[in-house]
C-alpha positions as CSV (number, residue, x, y, z in Angstrom):
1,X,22.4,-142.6,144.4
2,X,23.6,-144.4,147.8
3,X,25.7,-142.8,150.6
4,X,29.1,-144.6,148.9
5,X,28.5,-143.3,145.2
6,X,27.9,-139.4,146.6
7,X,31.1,-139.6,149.1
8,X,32.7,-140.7,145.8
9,X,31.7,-137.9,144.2
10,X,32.4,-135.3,146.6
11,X,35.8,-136.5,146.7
12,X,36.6,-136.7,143.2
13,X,35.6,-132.9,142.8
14,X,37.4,-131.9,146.0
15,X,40.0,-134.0,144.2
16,X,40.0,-131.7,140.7
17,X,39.5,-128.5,142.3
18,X,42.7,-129.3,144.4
19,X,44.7,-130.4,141.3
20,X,43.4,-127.2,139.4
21,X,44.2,-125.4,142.4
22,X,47.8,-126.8,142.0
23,X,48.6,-125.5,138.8
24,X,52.8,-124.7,138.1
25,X,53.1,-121.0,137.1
26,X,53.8,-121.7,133.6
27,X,50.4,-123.5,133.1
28,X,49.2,-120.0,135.6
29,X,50.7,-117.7,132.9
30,X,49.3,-119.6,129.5
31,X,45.8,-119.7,131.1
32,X,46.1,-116.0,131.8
33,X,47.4,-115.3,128.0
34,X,44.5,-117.2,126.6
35,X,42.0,-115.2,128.9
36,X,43.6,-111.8,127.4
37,X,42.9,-112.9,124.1
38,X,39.8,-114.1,124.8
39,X,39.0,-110.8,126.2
40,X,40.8,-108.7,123.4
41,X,38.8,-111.0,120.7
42,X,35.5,-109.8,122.3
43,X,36.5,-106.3,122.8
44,X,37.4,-106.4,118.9
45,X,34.6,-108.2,117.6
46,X,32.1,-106.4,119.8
47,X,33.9,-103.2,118.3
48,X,33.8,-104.1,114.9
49,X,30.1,-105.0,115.4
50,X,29.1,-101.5,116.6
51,X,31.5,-99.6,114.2
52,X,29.8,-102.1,111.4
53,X,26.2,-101.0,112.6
54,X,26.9,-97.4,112.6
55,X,28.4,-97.3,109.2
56,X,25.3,-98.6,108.0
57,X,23.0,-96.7,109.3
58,X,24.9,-93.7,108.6
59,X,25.7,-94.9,105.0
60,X,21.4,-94.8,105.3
61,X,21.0,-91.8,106.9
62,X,23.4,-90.2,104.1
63,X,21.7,-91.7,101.2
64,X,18.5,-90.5,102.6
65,X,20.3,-86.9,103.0
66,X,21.4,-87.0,99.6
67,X,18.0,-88.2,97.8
68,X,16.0,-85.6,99.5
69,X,18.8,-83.0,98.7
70,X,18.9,-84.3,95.0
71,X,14.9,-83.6,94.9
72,X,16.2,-79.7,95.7
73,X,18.8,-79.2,94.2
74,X,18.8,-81.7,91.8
75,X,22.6,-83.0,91.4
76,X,22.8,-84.6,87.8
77,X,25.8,-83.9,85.8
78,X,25.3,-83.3,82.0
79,X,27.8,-85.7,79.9
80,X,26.7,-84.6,76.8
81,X,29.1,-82.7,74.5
82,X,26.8,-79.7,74.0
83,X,25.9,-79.2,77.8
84,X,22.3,-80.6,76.8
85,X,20.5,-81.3,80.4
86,X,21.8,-77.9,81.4
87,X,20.6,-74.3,81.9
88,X,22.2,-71.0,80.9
89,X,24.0,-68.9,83.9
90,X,21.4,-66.3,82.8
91,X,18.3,-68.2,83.3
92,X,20.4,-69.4,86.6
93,X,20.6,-66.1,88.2
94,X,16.7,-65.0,86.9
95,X,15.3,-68.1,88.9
96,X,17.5,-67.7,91.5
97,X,15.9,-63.9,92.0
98,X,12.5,-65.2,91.8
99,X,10.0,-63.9,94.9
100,X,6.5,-64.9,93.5
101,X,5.2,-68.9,93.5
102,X,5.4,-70.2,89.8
103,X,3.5,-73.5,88.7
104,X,4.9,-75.7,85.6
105,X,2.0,-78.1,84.6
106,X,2.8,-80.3,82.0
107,X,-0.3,-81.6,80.3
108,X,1.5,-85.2,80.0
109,X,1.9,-88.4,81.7
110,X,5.4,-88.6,83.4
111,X,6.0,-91.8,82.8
112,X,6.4,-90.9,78.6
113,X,8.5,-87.9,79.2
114,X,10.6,-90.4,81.3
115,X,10.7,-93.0,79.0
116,X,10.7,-91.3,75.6
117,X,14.8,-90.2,75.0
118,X,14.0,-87.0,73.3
119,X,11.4,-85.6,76.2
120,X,14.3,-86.9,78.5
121,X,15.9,-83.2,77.9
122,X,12.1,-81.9,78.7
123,X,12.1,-83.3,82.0
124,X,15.4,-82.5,83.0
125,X,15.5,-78.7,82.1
126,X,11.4,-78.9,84.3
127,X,13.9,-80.3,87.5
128,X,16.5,-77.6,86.6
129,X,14.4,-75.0,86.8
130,X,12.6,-76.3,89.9
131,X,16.3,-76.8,92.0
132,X,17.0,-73.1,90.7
133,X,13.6,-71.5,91.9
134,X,14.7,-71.2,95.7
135,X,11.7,-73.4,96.6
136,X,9.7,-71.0,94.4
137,X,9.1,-73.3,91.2
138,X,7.0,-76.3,91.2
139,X,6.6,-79.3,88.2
140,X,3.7,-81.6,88.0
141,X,2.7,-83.6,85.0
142,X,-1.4,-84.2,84.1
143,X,-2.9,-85.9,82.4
144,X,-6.5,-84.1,81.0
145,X,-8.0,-87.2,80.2
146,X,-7.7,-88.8,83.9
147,X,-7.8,-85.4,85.9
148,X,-9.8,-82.8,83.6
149,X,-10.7,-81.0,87.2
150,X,-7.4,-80.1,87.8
151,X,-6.7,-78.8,84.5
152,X,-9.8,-76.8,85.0
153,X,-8.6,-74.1,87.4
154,X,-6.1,-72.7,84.9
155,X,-9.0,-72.5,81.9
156,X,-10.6,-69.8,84.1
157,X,-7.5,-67.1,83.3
158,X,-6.8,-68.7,80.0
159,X,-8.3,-67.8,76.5
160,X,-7.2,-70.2,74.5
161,X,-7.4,-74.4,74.5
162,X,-4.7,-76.7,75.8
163,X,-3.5,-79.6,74.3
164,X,-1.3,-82.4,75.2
165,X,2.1,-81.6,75.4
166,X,1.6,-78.0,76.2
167,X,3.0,-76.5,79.3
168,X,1.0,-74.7,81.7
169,X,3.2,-72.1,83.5
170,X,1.0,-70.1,86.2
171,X,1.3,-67.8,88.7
172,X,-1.9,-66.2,90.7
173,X,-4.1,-65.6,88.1
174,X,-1.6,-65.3,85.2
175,X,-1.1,-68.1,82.6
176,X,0.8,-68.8,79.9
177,X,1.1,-71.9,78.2
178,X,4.4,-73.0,75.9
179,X,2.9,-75.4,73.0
180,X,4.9,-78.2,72.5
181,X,6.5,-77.2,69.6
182,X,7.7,-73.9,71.5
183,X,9.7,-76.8,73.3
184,X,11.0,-79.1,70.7
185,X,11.5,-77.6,67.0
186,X,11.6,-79.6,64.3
187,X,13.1,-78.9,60.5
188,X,12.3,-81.2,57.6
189,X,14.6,-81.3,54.5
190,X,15.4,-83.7,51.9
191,X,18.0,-85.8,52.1
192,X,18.5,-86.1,47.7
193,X,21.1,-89.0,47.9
194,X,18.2,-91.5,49.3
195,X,15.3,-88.7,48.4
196,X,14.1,-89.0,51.9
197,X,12.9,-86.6,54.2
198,X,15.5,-85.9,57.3
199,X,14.2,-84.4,60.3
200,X,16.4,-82.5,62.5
201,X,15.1,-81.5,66.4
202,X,16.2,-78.6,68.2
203,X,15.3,-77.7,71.7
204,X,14.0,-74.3,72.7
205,X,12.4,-74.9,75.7
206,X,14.4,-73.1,78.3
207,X,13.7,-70.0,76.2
208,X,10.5,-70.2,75.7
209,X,9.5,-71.5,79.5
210,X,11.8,-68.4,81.2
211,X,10.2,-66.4,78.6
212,X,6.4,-67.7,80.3
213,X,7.7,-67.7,83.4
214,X,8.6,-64.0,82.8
215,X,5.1,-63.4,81.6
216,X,3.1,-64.0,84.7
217,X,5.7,-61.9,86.8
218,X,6.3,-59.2,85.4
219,X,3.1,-56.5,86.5
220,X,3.5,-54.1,83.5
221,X,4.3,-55.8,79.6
222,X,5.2,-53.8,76.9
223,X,2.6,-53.7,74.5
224,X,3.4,-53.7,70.3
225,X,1.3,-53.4,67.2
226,X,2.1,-55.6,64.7
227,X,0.4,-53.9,61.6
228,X,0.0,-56.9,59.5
229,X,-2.9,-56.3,57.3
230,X,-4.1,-53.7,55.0
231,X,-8.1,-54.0,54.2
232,X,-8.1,-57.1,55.2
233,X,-4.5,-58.0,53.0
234,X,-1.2,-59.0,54.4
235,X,0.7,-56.1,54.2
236,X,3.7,-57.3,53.2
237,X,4.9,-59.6,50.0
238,X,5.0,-63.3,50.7
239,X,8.5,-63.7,50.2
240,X,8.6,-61.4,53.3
241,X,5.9,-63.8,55.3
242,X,9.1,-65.5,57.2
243,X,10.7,-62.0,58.4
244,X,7.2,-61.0,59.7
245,X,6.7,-64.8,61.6
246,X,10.1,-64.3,63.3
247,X,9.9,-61.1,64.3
248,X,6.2,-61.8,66.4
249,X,7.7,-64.8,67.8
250,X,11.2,-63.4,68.9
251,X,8.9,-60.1,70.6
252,X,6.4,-63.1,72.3
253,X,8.9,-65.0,73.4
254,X,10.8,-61.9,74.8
255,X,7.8,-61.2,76.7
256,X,6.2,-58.6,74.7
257,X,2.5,-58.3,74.2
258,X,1.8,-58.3,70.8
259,X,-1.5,-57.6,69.1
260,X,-1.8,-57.9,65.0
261,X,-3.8,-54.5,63.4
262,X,-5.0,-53.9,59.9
263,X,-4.1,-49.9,59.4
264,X,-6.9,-48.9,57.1
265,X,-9.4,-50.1,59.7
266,X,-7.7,-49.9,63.3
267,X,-6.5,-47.4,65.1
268,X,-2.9,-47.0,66.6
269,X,-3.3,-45.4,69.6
270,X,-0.5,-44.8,71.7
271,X,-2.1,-44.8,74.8
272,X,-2.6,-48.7,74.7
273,X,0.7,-49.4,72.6
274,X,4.4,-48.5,73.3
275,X,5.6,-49.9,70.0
276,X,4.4,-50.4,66.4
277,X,6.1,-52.9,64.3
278,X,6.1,-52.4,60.4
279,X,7.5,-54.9,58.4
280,X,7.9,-54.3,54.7
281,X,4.7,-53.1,53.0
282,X,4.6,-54.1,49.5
283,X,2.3,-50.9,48.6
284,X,3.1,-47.0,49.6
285,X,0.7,-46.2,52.4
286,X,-1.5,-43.2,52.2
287,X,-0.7,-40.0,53.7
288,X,-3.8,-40.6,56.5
289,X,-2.2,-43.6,57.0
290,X,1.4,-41.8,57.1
291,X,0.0,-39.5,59.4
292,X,-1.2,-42.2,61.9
293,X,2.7,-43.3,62.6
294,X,3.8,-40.1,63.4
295,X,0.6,-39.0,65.6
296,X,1.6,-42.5,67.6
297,X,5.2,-41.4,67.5
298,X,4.3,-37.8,69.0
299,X,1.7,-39.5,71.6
300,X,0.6,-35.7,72.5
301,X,3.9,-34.1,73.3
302,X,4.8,-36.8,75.2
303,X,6.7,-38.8,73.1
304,X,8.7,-42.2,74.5
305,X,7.1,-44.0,71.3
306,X,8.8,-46.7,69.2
307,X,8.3,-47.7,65.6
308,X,10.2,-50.9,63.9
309,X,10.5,-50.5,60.4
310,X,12.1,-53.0,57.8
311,X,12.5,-52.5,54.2
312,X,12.5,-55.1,51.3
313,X,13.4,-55.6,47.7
314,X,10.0,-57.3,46.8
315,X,8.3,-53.4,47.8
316,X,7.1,-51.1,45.5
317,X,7.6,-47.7,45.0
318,X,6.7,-45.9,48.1
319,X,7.2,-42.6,48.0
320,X,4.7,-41.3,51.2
321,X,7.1,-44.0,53.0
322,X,10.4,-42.6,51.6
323,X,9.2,-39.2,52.9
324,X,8.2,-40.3,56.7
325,X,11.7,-41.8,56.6
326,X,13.1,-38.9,55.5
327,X,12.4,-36.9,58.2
328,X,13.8,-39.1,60.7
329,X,16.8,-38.9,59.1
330,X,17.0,-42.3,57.4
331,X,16.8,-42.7,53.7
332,X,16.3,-46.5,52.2
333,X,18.5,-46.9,49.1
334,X,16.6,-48.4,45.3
335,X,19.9,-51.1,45.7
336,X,20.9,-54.6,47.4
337,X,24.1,-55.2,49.3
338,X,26.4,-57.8,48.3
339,X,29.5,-59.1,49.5
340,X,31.5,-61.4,47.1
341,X,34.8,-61.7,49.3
342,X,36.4,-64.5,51.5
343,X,36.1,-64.1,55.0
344,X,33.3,-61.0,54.6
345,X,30.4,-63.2,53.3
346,X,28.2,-66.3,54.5
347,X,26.2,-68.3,52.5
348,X,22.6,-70.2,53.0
349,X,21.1,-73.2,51.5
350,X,18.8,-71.1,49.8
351,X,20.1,-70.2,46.2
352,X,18.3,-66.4,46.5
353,X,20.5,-65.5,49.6
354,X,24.1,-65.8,48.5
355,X,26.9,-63.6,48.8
356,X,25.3,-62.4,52.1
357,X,27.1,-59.5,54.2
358,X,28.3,-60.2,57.7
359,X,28.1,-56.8,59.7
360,X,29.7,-55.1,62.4
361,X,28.4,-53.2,65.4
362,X,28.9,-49.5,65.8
363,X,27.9,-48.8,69.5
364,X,30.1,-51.1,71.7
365,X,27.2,-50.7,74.2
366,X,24.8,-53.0,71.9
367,X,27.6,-55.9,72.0
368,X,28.2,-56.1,75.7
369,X,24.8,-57.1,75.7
370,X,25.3,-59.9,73.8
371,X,25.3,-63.4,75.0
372,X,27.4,-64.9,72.5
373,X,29.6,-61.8,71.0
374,X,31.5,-64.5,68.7
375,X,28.8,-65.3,66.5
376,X,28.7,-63.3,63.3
377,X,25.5,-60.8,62.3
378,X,24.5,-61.0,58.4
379,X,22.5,-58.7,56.4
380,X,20.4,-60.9,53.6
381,X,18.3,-59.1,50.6
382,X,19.6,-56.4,52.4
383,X,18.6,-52.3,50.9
384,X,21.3,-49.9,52.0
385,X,21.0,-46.7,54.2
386,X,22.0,-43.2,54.3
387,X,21.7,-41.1,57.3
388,X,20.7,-37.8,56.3
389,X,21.7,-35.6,59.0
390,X,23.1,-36.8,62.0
391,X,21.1,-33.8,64.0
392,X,18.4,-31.7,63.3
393,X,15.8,-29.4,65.1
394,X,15.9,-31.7,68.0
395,X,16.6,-35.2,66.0
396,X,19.5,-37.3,65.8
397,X,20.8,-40.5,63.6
398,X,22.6,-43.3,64.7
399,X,24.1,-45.9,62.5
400,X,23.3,-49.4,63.8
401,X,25.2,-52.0,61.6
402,X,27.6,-51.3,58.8
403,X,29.2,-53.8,56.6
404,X,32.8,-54.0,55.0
405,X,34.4,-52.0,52.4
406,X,34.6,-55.1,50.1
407,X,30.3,-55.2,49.8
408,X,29.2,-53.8,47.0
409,X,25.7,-52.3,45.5
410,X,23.7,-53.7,42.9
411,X,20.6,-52.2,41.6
412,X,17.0,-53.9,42.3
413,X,16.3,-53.6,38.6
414,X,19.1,-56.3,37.8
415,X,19.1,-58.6,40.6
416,X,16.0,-60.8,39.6
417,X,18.2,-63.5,38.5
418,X,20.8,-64.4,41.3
419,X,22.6,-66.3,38.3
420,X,23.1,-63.1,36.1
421,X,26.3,-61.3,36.1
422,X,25.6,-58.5,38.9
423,X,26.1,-55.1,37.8
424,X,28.7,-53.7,40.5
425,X,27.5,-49.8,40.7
426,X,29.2,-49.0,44.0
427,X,31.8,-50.6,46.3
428,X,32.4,-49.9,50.2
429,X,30.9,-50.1,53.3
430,X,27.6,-49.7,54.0
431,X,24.7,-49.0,56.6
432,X,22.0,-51.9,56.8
433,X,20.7,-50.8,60.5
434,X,20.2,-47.4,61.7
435,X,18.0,-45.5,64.4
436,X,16.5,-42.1,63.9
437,X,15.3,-40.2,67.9
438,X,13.0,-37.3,68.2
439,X,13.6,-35.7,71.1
440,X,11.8,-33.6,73.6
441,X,13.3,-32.0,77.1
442,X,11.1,-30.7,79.3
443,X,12.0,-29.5,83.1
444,X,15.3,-30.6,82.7
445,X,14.0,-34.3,81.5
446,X,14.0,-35.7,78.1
447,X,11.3,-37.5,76.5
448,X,12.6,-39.6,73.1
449,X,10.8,-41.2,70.3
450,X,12.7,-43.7,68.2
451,X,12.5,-45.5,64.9
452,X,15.0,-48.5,64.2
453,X,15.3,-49.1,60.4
454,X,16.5,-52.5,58.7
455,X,17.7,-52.9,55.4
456,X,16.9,-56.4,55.5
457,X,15.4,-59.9,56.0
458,X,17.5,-59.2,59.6
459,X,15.6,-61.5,61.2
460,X,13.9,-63.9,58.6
461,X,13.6,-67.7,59.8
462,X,15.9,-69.2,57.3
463,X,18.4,-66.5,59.3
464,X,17.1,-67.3,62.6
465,X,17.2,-71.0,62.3
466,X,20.9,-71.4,61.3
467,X,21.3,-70.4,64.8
468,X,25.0,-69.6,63.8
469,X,24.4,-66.2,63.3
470,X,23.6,-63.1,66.5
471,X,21.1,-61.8,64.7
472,X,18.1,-63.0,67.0
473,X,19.9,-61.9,70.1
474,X,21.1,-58.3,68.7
475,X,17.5,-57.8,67.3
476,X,15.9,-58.4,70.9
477,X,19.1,-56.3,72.2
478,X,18.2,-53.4,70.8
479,X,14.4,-53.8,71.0
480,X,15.2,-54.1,74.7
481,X,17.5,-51.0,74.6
482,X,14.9,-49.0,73.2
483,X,12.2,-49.8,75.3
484,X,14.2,-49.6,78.7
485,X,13.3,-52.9,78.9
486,X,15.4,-55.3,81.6
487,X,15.1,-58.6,82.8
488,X,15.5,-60.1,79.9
489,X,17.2,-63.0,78.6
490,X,18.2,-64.3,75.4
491,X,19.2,-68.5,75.8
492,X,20.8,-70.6,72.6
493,X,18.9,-73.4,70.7
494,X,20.3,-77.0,71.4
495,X,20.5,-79.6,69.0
496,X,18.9,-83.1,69.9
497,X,21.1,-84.7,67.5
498,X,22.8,-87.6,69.1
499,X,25.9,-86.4,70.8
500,X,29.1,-88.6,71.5
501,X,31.4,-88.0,73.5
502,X,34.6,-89.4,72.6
503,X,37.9,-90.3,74.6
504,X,41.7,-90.9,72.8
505,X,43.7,-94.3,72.9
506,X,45.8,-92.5,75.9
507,X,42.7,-91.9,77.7
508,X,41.7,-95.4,76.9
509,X,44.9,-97.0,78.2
510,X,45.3,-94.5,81.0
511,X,41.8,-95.6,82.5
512,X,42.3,-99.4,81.3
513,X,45.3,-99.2,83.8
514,X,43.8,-97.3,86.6
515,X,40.6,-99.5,86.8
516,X,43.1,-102.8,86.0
517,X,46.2,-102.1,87.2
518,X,46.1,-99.4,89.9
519,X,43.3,-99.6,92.2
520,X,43.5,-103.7,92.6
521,X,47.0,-102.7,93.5
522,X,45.9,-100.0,96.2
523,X,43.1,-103.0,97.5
524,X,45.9,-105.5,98.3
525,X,48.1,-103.2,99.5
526,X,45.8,-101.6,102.0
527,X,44.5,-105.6,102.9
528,X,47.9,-106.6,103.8
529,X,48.5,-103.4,105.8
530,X,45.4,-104.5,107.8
531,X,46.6,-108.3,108.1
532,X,49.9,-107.4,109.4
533,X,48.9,-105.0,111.9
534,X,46.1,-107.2,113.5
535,X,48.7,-109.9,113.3
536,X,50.9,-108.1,115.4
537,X,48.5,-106.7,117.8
């Protein structure tokens, strides 16, 4: 560039910077308005920037807060109508008590139990339990075929064989496993308009996996004999085989250590059992044999024995039976109790079982145990009882269950055909349940034996798996009483039928509007809020 061009340069800058230097004060005043709102649009826009960032990362932060909190404490919310994916308030506060580490190994891949709809209620009562245990419960799911070594270390303190499905529940060196149909039970009947079979699932898992989970906790079991067999024969009729299956598998799943016995060849001694369990013999027992229950109910002067009896109409005469009775006060009647009024009787889908008694509690302190105190109690093929005495030479009589005065008594003799006109021989109310107590005080302290009597099929399966009746949960109640047993919890069956729930045409318009109508409305109206004010800023 030559010495001319550069002078022209120089000047023409010298020139602008003179002419900007010049500027009116209303061209001063605009320039300084824009340079505000240039500096107000990067103090916003950086603002909103940061703000932006932060509620990002905190939106993160909080989702990762909420995940690993949802692992705990596991946060679902049951919609079903019948409160499906949820645990009982009992079970709640036994978990929530728990001091000892308990392991739940399901012998399954998690992927099924995820995917199949039915095990969905599996999994979710497995995470229930775990956010309930205080940190004290864990789940894992195994698969034996891929990881037979870690199955292994539980088959060292385990008699049995696991299969797939079951549910290892361990603590230390305790196990017990819940089969898989202790879990999910199913019921087949016929469905006669299509002659199909219909299958019906009901879940029983939280039940049977506190019951487990009680097992390997508690230090000292109660111990029962179930006397079963005689030479080598059941010891009751079949028609009484469901009483007898129920009544081992309501004591199991209670927590109670039961062990079958034969009484001609074993021995019933009461320094390894706390309770014997008799259900129905179809034949008398001999005196030896007669003998042998009360020796166990004596346990050398120190008495605290218990004996379960329960009577049938399919027995026999049994007189060496009717004597032992006898002397605890309880006499079992040569009748059946019927009840052929409204409002006082249930029936069953089984033809034999109609005109069935519902009962009522005597001692108020049996029903506040309770867990549902709504549902009715029935007596089926039930025998009446008479209390004897109600105290003598240092026993007493209680009267358990009684029914209303519309039942009525109908001899054994003439009941073999439910269709036959029943011959009405005496109407009122009537013990079905009583308890008969030896007692003993020595020093000041009082040592009791006990034997509960039932009239009935109180506890047979086609009772049990109605699940509309108490009787399951009174039985175990006063087991429980009489064995000063606590800890113990008695949790309702769930249905897996598919549940709906369903909503009125008010709810449906009332949420059609607020989804459509209302918040759109509150959107706009909090966007124009924000437009005007930014506008005016």
């Amino acid at each position: 560039m030559s010495k001319k061009e550069t002078k022209q340069a120089v000047d023409e800058t010298t020139a602008a910077k003179s002419k900007k230097e010049t500027l009116t004060p209303e061209q001063e005043r605009e320039r300084a308005l824009k340079r505000v709102k240039r500096m107000k649009k990067l103090k916003y826009g950086t603002l909103a920037t940061v703000l932006t960032a932060l509620f990002v990362a905190a939106v993160v932060v909080v989702n990762i807060i909420v995940g690993v909190l949802n692992d705990r404490y596991h946060w679902n919310i049951d919609l079903t109508s019948s409160g499906l994916y949820e645990i009982d308030e009992q079970t709640v506060t036994y978990l929530n008590q728990l001091q000892t580490d308990i392991e739940l190994v399901v012998l399954a891949d998690e992927a099924e139990f995820q995917s199949v709809s039915m095990f969905k209620v599996i999994d979710e009562t497995l995470n229930r339990f775990k956010a309930e245990g205080n940190g004290h419960i864990s789940v894992e799911y195994l698969n034996m075929t891929k990881n037979p070594e870690a199955v292994k270390k539980y088959s060292a303190n385990y008699n049995g064989e696991f299969k797939d499905g079951d549910i290892i529940v361990a603590s230390k060196n305790l196990v017990r496993v819940v089969a898989f149909d202790d879990v999910i039970h199913t019921e087949q009947s016929i469905d006669y308009a299509t002659y199909s079979y219909v299958y019906n699932y009901t879940f029983i898992g939280e039940q049977s996996l506190l019951a487990a989970i009680m097992g390997v906790t508690e230090l000292n079991p109660i111990h029962v004999a179930l006397l079963a067999t005689l030479g080598g024969e059941t010891i009751y009729h079949g028609y009484d085989a469901y009483n007898y299956r129920s009544i081992k598998e309501l004591l199991e799943k209670n927590n109670y250590q039961c062990t079958e016995m034969d009484v001609t060849k074993d021995v019933l001694d009461p320094s390894k059992y706390e309770m014997a369990v008799l259900c129905a013999p179809m034949n008398d027992l001999t005196q030896a044999q007669i003998d042998q229950l009360s020796e166990f109910l004596y346990n050398e002067g120190n008495y605290e024995r218990k004996l379960l009896y329960f009577a049938s109409p399919f027995q026999t005469e049994t007189p060496n039976l009717d004597a032992f009775l006898e002397t605890w006060g309880i006499s079992v009647g040569k009748s059946l109790v019927y009840d052929n009024t409204a409002g006082n009787y249930v029936y069953t889908a089984l033809d034999m079982m109609k005109e069935i008694p519902s009962v009522t509690l005597t001692d108020s302190a049996y029903a506040d145990k309770l867990a549902n105190k709504k549902l009715p109690i029935v007596a089926p093929m039930c025998r009446p009882l008479e209390l004897l005495f109600e105290s003598n030479s240092g026993r007493t009589t209680d009267a358990l269950l009684v029914t209303g005065e519309t039942a009525y008594l109908t001899p054994l003799t003439t009941k073999e055909d439910e269709d036959s006109s029943n011959e009405k021989v005496e109407t009122g109310s009537f013990i079905v349940a009583a308890l008969g107590h030896q007692h003993n005080t020595v020093s000041s302290e009082t040592f009791t034996s006990s034997v509960a009597v039932f009239g009935s099929w109180f506890v047979d399966a086609n009772v049990i798996e109605e699940r509309s009746y108490n009787n399951a949960d009174y039985f175990v109640t006063v087991v429980n009483t009489m064995c000063d047993k606590e800890n113990t919890v008695t949790i309702a069956e769930k249905s897996l039928d598919t549940t709906t729930i369903t909503i009125t045409d008010a709810q449906v318009k009332t949420t059609r509007n607020i989804v459509v109508i209302i918040i759109p409305l509150l959107v706009a109206a909090a966007g124009v809020v924000v437009y005007i004010r930014r506008k005016n800023r």
